[in-house]
N, C-alpha and C positions, 0 to 999 in steps of 0.2 A: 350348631347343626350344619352338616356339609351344603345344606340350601340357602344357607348367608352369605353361603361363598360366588361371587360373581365372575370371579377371573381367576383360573387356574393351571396350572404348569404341570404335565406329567412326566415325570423324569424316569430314567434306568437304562441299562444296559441295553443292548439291540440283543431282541429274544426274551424280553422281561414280559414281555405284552404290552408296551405303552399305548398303540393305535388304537386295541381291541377296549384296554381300560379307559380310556381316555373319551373314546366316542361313546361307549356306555355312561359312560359319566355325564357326557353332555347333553344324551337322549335322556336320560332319568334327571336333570335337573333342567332341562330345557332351553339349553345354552347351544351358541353355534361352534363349529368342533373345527379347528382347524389343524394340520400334520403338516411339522417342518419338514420334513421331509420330502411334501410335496411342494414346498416354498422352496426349497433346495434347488430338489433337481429339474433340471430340463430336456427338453426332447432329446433322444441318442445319448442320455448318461453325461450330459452338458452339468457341469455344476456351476448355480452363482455366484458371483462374486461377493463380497463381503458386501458392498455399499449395495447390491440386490437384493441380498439376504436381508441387511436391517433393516434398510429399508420398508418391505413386505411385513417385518417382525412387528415395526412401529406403527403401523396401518393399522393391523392386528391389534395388536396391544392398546393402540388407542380409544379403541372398543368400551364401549362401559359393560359389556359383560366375556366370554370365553374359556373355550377350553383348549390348548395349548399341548397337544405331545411333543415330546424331543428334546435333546439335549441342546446340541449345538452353543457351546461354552461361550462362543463367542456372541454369542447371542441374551446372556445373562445381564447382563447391563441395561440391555433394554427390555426382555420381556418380564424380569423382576422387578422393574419400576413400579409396577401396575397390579401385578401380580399378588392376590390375597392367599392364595394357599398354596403348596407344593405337596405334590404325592410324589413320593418314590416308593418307585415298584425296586426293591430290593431284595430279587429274588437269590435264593441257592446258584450257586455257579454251577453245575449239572442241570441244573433245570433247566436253567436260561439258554443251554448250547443246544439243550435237548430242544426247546422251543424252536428255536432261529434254525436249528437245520431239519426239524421236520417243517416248517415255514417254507422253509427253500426250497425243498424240492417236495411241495407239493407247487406251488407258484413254479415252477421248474416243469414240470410235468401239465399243467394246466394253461402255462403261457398268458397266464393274466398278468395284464399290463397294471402294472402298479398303480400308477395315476392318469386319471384321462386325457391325452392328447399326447401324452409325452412318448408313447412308446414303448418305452422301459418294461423290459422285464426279466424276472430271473432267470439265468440258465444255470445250468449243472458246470460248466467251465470255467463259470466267474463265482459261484457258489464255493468249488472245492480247488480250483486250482490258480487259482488268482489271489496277486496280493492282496487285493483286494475286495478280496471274501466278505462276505458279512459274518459270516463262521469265525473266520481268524479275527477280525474285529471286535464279535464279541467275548471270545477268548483273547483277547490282547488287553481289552480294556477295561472287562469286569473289574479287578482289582482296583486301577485306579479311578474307576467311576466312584465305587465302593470308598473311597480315600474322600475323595471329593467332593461328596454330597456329604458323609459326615461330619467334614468337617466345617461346611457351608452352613448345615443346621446349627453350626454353633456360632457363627461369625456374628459379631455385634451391629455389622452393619445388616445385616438381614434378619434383624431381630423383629421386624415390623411383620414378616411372613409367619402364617401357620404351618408346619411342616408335618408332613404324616409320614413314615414309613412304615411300610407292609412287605412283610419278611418271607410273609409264607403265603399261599394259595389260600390258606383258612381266613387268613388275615385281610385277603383282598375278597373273597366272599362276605365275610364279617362287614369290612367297609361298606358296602352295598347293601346289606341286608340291616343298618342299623342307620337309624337316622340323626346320629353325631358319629364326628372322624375321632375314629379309636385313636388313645393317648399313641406317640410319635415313642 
């Protein structure tokens, strides 16, 4: 039953849904929700440093229960310690782009600040004309996120993890609407 589960990791592509899944998950099993993303970044698009970043992870993680979105690779070593399940949102690569850039510029046009204090937020500039899009990111990396996580569900050393993957929109409905995590 996905309510055995005390500590969880949401993974996929940027534009999968990770935030939206990931904080519903933790409202519906009653778990505190945290976004690497907002352990990331800092005021004015400041990013931490590795020993900030893991730091924050292992605080977290040390947690006896949570919910956990984001990728951040380097970040696997320590929030898999701990960690009892793995969802990955494994969505269509058209879906996913279609996600992340109606995201954008609605957060583009709306000017909400991403996370409290920091500042941060989308514009249209750094949305389509910057290398550092979150557009071009998620088009850069689907594929080898998609590589990655496949092949992580199969690694021996992370055989102690439950892994879910959720392919389709029915799929992440389904998860939700059922109360065990559909076969991986």
């Amino acid at each position: 039953m996905t309510s055995d589960f005390k500590r969880i990791n949401v993974v996929g592509t940027s534009g999968s849904g990770k935030t939206t899944f990931a904080r519903k998950l933790a409202d519906r099993l009653n778990l505190p929700f945290y976004e690497l993303d907002q352990v990331f970044w800092k005021a004015g698009w400041q990013e931490s440093s590795d020993d900030e970043l893991l730091a924050r992870v292992r605080e977290i993680t040390s947690k006896q229960e949570w919910v956990l979105d984001g990728n951040y690779s380097r970040t696997i070593p320590e929030k898999w310690k701990q960690v009892q399940l793995v969802v990955w949102l494994d969505l269509p690569f058209l879906r996913t782009i279609l996600q992340v850039t109606r995201r954008v510029f609605q957060r583009a046009i709306s000017r909400e600040e991403l996370w409290p204090g920091t500042g941060n937020r989308e514009t249209f500039a750094n949305a389509f004309f910057s290398k550092k899009s979150i557009i071009w990111w998620a088009i850069t990396t689907h594929r080898s996120n998609r590589r990655r996580y496949d092949s992580m569900m199969r690694a021996p050393q992370y055989a102690y993890i439950t892994f879910v993957r959720l392919r389709t929109a029915g799929e992440v409905k389904a998860f939700f609407n059922d109360a065990t995590c559909p076969p991986s």
